[in-house]
N, C-alpha and C positions, 0 to 999 in steps of 0.2 A: 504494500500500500504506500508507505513512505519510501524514497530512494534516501542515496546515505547524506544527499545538502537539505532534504527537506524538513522542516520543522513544523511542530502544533503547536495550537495556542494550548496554554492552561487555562479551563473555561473560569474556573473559580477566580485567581489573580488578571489573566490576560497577558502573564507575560510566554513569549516565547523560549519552547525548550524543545529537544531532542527528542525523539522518541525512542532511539535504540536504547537510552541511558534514561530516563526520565520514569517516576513512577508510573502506572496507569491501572484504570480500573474498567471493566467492562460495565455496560449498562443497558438494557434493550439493545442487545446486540452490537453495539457501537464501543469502540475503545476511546477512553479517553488519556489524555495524558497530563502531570501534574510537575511542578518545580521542586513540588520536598513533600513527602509523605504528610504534613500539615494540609495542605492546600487539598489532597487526595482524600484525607481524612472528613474533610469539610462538606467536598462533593458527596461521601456516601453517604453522610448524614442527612442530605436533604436535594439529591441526585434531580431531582425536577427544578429547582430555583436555578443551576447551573446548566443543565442539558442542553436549554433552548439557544444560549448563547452563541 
């Protein structure tokens, strides 16, 4: 899905990170990716406030 320049946003902060190194959590089928297990932590707590992003 990603090649090795392409980057995702963190839905929760918005900043851009990695996805080969980057936390991530799946959701309705969709990966997401995160800057520090904080931000990860955040999205599954409330995975709708952040998805639409």
């Amino acid at each position: 899905m990603f090649g090795k320049s392409s980057k995702a946003i963190d839905p929760v902060c918005g900043m851009s990170v990695d996805p080969a190194t980057a936390s991530s959590v799946e959701h309705e089928g969709v990966q997401y990716y995160f800057c520090s297990p904080h931000c990860a932590k955040s999205f599954e707590a409330d995975p709708v406030k952040y998805a639409g992003k």
